[in-house]
Each structure stands twice: as structure tokens, then as C-alpha cells.
N, CA, C and O atoms as a CHARMM CRD file, in Angstrom:
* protein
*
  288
    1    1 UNK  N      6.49300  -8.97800  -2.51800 PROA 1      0.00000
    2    1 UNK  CA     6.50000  -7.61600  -3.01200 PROA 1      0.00000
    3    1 UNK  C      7.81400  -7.36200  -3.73400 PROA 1      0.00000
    4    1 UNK  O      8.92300  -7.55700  -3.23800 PROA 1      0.00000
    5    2 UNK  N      7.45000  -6.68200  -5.55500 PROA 2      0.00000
    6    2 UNK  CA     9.03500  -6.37500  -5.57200 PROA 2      0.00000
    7    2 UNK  C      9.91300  -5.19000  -4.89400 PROA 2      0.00000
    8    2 UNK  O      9.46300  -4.06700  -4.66500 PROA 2      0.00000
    9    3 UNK  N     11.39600  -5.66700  -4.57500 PROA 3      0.00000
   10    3 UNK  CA    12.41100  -4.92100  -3.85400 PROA 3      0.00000
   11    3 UNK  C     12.16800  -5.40800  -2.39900 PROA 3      0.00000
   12    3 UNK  O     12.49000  -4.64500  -1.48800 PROA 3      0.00000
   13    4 UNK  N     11.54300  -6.80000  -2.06400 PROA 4      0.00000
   14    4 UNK  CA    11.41700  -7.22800  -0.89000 PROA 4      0.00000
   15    4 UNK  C     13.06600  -7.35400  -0.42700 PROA 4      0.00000
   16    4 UNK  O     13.36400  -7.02200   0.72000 PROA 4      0.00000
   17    5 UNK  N     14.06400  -7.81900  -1.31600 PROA 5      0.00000
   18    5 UNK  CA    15.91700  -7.06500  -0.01900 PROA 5      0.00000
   19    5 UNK  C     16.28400  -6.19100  -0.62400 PROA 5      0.00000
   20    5 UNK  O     17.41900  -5.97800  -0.19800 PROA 5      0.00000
   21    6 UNK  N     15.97700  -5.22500  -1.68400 PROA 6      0.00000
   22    6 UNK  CA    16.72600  -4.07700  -1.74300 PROA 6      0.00000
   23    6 UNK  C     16.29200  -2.58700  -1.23300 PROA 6      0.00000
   24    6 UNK  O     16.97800  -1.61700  -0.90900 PROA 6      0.00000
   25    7 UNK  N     14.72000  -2.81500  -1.29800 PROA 7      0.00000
   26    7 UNK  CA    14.79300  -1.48700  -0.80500 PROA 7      0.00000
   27    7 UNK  C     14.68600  -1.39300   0.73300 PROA 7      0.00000
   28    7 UNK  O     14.92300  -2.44200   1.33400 PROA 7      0.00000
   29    8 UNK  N     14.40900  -0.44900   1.36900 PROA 8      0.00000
   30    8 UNK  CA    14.18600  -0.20500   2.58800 PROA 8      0.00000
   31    8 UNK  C     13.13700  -0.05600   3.16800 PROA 8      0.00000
   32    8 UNK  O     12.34700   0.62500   2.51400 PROA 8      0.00000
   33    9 UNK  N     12.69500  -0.46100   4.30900 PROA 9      0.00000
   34    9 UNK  CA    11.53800  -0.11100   4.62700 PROA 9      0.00000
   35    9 UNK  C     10.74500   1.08200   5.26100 PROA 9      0.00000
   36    9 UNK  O      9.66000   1.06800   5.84300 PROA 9      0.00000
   37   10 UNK  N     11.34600   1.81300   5.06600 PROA 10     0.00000
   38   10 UNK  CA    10.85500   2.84600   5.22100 PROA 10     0.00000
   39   10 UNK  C     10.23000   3.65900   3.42300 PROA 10     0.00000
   40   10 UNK  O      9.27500   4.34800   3.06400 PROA 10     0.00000
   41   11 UNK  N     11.22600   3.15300   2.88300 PROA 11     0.00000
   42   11 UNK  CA    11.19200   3.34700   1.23600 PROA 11     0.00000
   43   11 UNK  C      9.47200   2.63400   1.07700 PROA 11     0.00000
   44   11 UNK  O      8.44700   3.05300   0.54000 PROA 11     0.00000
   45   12 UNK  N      9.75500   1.59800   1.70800 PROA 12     0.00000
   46   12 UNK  CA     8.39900   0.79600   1.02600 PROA 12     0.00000
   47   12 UNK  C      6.93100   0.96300   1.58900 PROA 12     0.00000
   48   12 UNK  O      5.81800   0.56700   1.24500 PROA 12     0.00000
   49   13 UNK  N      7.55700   1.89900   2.83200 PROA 13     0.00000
   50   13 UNK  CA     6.35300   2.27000   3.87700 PROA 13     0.00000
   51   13 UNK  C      5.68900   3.57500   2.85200 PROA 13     0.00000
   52   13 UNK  O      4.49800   3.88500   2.87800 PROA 13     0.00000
   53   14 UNK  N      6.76300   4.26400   1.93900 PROA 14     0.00000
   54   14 UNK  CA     6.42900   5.47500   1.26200 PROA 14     0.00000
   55   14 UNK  C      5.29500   4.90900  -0.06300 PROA 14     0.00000
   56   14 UNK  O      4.14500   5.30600  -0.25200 PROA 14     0.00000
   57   15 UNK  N      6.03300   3.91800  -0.81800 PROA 15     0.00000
   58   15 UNK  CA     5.63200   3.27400  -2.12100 PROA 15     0.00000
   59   15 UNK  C      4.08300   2.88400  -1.64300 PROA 15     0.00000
   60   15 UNK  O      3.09100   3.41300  -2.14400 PROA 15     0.00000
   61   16 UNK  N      4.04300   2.02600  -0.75100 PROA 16     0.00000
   62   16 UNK  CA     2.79000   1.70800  -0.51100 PROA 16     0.00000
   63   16 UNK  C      1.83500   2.94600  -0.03100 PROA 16     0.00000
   64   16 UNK  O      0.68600   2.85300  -0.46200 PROA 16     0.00000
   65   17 UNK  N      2.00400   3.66700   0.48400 PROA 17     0.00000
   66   17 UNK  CA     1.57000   5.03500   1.05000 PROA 17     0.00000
   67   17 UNK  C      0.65000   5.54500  -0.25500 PROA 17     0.00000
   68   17 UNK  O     -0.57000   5.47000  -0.40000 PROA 17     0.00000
   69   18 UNK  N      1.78800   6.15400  -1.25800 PROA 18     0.00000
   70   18 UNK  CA     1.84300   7.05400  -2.31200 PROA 18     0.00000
   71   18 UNK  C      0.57000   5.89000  -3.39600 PROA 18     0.00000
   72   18 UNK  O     -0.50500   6.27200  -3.85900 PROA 18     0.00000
   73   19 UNK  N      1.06400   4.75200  -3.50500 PROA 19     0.00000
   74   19 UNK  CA    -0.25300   3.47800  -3.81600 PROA 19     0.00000
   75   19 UNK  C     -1.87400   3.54700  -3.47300 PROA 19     0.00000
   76   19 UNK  O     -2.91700   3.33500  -4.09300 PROA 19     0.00000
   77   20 UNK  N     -1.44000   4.02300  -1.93500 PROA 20     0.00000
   78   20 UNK  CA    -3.06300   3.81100  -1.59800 PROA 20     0.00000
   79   20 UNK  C     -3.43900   5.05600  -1.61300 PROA 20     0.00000
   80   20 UNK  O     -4.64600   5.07100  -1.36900 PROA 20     0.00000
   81   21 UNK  N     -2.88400   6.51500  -1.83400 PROA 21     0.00000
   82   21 UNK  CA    -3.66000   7.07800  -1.94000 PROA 21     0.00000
   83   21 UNK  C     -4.17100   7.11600  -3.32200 PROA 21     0.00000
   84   21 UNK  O     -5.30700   7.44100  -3.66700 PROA 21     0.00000
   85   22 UNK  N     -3.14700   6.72800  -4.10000 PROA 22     0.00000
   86   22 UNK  CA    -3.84800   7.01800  -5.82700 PROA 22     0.00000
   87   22 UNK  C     -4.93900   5.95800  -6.06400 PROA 22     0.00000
   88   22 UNK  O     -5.35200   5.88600  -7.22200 PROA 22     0.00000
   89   23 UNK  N     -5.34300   5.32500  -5.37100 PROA 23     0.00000
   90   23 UNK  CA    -6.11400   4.42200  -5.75500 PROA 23     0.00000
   91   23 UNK  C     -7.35900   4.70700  -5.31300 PROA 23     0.00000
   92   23 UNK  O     -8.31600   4.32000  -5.98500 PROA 23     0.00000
   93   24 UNK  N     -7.64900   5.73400  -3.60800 PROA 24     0.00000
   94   24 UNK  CA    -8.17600   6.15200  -2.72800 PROA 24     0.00000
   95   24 UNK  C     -8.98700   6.79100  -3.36100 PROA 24     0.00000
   96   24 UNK  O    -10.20300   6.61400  -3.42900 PROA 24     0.00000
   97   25 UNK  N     -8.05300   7.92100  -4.08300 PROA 25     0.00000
   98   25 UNK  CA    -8.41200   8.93200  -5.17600 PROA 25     0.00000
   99   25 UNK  C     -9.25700   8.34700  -6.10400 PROA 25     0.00000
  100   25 UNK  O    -10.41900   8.71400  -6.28100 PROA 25     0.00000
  101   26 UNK  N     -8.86200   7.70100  -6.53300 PROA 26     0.00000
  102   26 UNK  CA    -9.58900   6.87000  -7.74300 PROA 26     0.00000
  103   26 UNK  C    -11.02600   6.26600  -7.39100 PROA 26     0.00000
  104   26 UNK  O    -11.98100   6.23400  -8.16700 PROA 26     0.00000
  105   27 UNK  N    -11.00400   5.79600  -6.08900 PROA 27     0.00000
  106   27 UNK  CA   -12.44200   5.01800  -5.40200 PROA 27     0.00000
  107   27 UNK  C    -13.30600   6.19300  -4.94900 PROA 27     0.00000
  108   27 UNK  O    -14.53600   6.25500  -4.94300 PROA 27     0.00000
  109   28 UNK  N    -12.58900   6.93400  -4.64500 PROA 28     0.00000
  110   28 UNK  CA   -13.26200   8.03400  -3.94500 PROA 28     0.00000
  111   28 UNK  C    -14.40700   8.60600  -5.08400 PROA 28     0.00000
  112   28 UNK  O    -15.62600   8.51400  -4.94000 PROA 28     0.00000
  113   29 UNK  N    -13.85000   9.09200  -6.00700 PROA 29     0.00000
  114   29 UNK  CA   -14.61500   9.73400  -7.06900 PROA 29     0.00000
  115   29 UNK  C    -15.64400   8.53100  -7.64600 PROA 29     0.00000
  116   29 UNK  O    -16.71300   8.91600  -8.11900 PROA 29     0.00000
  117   30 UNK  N    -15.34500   7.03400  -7.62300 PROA 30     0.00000
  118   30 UNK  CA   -16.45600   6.30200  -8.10500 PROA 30     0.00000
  119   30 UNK  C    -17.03100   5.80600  -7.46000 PROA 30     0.00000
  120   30 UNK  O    -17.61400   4.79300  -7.84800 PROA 30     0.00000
  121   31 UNK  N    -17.17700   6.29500  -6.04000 PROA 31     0.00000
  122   31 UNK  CA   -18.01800   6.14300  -5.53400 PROA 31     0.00000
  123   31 UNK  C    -19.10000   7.47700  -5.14800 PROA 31     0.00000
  124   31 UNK  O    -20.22700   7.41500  -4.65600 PROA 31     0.00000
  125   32 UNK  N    -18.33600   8.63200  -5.55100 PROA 32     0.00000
  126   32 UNK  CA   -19.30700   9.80000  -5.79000 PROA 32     0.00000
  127   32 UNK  C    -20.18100   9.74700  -6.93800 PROA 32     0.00000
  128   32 UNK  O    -21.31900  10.19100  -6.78800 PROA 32     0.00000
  129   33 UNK  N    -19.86700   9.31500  -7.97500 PROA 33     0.00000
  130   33 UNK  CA   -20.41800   9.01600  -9.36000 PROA 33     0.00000
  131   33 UNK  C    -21.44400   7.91000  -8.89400 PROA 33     0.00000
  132   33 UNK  O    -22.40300   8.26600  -9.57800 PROA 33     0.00000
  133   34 UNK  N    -21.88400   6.83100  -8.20600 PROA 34     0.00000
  134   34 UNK  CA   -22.52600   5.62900  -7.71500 PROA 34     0.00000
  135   34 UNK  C    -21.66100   4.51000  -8.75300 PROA 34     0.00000
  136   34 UNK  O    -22.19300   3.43000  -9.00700 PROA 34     0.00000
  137   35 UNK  N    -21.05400   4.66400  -9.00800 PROA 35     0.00000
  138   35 UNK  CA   -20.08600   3.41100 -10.49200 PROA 35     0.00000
  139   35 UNK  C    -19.02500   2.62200  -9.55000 PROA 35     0.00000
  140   35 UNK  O    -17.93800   2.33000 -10.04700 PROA 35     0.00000
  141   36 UNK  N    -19.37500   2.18600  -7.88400 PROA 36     0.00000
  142   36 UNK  CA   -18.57400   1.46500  -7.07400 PROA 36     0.00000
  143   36 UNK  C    -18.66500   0.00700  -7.69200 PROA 36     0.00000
  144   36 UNK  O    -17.75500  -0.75700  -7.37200 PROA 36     0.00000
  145   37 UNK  N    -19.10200  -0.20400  -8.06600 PROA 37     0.00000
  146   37 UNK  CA   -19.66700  -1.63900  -8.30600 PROA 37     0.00000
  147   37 UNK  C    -19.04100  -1.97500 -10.08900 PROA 37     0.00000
  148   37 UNK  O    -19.88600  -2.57700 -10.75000 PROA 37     0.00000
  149   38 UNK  N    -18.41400  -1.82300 -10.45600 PROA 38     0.00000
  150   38 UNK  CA   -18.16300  -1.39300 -12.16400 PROA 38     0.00000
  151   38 UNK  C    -16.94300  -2.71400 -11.52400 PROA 38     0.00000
  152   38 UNK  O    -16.63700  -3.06200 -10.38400 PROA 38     0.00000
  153   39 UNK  N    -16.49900  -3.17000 -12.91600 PROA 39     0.00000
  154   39 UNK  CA   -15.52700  -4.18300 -12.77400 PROA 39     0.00000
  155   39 UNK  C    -13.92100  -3.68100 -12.41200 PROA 39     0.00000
  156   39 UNK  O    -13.03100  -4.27200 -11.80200 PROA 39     0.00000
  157   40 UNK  N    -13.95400  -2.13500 -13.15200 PROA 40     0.00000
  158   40 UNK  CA   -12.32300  -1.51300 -12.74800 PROA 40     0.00000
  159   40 UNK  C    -12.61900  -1.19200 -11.44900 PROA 40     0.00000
  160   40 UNK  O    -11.87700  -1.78900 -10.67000 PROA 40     0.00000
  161   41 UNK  N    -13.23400  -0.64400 -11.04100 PROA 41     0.00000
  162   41 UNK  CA   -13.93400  -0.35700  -9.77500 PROA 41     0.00000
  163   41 UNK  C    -13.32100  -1.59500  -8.66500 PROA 41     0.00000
  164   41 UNK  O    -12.57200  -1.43600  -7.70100 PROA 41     0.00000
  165   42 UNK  N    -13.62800  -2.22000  -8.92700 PROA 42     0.00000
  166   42 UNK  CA   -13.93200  -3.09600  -8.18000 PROA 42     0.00000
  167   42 UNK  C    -12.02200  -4.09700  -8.17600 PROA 42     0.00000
  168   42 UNK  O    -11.54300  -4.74800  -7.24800 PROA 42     0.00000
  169   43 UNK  N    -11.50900  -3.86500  -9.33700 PROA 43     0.00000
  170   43 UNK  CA    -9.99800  -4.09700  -9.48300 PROA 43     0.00000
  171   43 UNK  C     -9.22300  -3.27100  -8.56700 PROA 43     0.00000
  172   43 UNK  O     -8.43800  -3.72200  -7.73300 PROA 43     0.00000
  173   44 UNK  N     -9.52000  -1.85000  -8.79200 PROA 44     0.00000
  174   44 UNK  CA    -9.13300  -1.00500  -7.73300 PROA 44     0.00000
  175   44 UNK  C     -8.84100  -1.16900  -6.49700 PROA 44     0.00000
  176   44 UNK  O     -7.74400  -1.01400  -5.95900 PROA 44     0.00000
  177   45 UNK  N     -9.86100  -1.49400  -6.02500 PROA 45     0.00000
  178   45 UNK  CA   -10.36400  -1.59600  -4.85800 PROA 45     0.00000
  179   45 UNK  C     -9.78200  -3.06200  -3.90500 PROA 45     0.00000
  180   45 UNK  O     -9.84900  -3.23500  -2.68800 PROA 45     0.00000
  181   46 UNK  N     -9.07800  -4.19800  -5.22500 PROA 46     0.00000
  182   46 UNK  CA    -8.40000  -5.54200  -4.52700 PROA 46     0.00000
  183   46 UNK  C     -6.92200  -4.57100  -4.15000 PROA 46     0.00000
  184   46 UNK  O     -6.47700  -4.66000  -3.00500 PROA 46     0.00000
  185   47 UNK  N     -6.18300  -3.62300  -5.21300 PROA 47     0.00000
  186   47 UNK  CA    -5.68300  -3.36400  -5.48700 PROA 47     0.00000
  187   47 UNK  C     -4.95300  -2.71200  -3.84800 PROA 47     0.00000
  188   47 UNK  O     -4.05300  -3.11700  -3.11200 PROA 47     0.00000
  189   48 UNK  N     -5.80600  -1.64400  -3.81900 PROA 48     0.00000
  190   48 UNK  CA    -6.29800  -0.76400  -2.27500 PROA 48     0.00000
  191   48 UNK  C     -5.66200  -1.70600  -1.38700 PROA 48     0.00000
  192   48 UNK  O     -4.63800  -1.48300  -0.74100 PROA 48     0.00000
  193   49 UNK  N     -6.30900  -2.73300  -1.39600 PROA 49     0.00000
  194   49 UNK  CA    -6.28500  -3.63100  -0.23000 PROA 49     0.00000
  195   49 UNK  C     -4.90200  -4.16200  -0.46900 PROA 49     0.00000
  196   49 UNK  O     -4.06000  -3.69100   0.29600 PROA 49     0.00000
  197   50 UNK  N     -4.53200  -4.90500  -1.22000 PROA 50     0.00000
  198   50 UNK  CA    -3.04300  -5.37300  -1.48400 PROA 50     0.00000
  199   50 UNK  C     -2.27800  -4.48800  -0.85500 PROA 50     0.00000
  200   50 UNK  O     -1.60300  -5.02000   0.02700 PROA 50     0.00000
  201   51 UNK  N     -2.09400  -3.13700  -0.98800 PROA 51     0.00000
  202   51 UNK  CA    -1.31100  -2.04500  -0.21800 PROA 51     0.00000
  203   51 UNK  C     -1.84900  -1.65000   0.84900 PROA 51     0.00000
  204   51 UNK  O     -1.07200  -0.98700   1.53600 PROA 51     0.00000
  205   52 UNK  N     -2.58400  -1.74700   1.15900 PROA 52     0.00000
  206   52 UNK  CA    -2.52300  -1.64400   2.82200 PROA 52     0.00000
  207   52 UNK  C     -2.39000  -2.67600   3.44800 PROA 52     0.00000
  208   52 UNK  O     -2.07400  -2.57000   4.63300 PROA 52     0.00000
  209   53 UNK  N     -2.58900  -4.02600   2.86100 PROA 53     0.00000
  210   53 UNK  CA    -1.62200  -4.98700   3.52500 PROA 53     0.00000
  211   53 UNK  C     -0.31700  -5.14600   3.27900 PROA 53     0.00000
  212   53 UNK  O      0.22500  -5.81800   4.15700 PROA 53     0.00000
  213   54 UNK  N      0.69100  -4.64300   2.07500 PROA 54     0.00000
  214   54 UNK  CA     2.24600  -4.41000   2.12500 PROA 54     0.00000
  215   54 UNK  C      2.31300  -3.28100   3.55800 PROA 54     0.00000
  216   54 UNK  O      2.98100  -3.52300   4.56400 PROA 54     0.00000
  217   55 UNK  N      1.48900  -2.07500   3.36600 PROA 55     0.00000
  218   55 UNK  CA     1.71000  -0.99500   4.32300 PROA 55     0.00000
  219   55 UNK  C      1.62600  -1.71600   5.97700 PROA 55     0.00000
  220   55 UNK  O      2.30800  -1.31000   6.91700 PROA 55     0.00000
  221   56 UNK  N      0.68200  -2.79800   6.04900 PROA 56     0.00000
  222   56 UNK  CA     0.75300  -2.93800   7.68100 PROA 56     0.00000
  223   56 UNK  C      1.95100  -3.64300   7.75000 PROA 56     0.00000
  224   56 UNK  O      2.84900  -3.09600   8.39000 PROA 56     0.00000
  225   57 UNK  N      2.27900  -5.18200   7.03300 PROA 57     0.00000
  226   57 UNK  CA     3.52000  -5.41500   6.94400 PROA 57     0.00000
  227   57 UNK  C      4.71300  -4.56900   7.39300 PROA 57     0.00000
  228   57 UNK  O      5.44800  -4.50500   8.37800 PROA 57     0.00000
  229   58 UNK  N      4.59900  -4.09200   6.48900 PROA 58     0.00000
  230   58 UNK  CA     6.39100  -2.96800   5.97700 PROA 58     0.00000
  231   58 UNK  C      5.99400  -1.92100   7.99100 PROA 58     0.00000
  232   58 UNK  O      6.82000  -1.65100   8.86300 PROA 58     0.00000
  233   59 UNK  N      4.88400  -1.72300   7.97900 PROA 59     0.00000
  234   59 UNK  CA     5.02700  -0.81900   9.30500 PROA 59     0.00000
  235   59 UNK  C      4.88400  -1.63700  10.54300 PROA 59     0.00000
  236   59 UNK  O      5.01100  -1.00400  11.59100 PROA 59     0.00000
  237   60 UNK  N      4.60400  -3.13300  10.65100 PROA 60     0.00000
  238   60 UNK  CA     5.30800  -4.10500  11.64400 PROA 60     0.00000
  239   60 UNK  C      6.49700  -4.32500  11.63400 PROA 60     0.00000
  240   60 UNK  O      7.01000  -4.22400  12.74800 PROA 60     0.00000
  241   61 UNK  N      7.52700  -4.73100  10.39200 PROA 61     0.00000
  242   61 UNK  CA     8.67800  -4.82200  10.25800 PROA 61     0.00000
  243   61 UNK  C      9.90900  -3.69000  11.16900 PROA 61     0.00000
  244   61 UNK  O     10.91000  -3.74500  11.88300 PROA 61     0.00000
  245   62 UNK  N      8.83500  -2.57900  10.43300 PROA 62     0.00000
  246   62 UNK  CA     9.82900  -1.52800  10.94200 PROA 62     0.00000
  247   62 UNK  C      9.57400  -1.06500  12.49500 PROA 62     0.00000
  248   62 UNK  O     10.48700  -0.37400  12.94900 PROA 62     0.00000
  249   63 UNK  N      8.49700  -1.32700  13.37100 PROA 63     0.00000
  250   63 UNK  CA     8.14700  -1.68400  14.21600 PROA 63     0.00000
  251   63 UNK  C      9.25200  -2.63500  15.18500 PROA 63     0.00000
  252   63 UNK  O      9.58000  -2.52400  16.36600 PROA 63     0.00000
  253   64 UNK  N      9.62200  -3.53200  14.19700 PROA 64     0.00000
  254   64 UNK  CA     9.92100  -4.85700  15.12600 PROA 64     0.00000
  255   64 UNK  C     11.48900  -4.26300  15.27200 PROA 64     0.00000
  256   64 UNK  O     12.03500  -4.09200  16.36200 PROA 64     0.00000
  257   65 UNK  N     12.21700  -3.93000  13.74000 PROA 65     0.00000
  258   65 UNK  CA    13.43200  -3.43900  13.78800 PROA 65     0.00000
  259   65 UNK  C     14.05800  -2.28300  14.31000 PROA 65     0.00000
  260   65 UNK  O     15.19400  -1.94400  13.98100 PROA 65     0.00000
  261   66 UNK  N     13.17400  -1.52000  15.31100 PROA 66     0.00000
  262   66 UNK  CA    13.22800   0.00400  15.79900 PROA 66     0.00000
  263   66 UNK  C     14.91700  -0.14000  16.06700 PROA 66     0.00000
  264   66 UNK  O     15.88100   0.18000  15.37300 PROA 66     0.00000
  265   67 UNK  N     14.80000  -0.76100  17.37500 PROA 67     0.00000
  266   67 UNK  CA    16.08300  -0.80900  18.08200 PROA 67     0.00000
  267   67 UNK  C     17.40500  -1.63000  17.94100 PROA 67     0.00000
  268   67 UNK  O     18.28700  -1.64100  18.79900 PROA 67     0.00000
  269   68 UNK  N     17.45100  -2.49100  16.46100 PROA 68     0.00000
  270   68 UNK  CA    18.46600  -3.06900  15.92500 PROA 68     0.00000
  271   68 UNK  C     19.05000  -2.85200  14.81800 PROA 68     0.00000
  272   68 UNK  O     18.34100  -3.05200  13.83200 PROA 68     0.00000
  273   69 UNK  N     20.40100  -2.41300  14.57300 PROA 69     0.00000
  274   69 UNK  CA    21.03700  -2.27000  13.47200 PROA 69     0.00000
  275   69 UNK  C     20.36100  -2.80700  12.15300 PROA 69     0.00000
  276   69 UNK  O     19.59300  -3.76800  12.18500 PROA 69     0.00000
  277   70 UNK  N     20.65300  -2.20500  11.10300 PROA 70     0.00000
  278   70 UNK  CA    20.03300  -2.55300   9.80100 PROA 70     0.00000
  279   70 UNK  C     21.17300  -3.76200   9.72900 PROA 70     0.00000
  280   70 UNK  O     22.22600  -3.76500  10.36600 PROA 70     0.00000
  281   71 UNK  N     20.62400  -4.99300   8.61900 PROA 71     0.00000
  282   71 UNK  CA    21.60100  -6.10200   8.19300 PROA 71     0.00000
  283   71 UNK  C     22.26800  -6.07800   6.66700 PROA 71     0.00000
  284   71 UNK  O     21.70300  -6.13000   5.57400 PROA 71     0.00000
  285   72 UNK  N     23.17900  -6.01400   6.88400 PROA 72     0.00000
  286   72 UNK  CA    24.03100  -6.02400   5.31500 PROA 72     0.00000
  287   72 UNK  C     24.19400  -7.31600   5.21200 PROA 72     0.00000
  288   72 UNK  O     24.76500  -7.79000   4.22900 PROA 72     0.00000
């Protein structure tokens, strides 16, 4: 992921967040339309998934790092 050592993870817990919902948004409505199945559609939707797997990541990490100093 880019900014895998600069940003923070909590930063990246946001990025990915703010990701899946615009994309959410985006599936949501084509799948009200029945156009789930369309090729952007369907890009979307790898897309979706890519960020909610940075999001479980980035929210194990920060999970794991609760109780230890950040590393410079």
C-alpha cells in the first residue's frame, strides 16, 4: 500500500474507510439500477475488496500496537 512507513495507521485506517465508502456508494446505486454485473461494476467492486483488506490489515496492526510506543 502506498505510505506503507510514512503514514500512520490510524491515517490509513481513515484513507481506506473514506475508499470503501465511495466505492459502496458507487455499488450501491448499480446495484439498484440491476447494472451489478457491467465490467466497471465489477472493477469497483475488486476495488471494494482491496480496501477492506488494507482496512482489516491497518485495524490488526493497530490492534497489535495498542500498548507499545510508536517506532521512529
Amino acid at each position: 500500500m502506498a505510505g506503507l512507513k510514512f503514514l500512520n495507521p490510524h491515517v490509513k485506517l481513515l484513507v481506506c474507510g473514506a475508499g470503501m465508502a465511495l466505492m459502496g456508494f458507487f455499488l450501491y446505486e448499480a446495484s439498484n439500477e440491476g447494472a451489478l454485473s457491467d465490467g466497471k461494476n465489477l472493477l469497483r467492486a475488486a476495488v471494494f475488496a482491496a480496501f477492506a483488506y488494507f482496512f482489516l490489515t491497518n485495524l490488526i496492526q493497530v490492534f497489535k500496537n495498542r500498548g507499545n510506543p510508536p517506532e521512529i
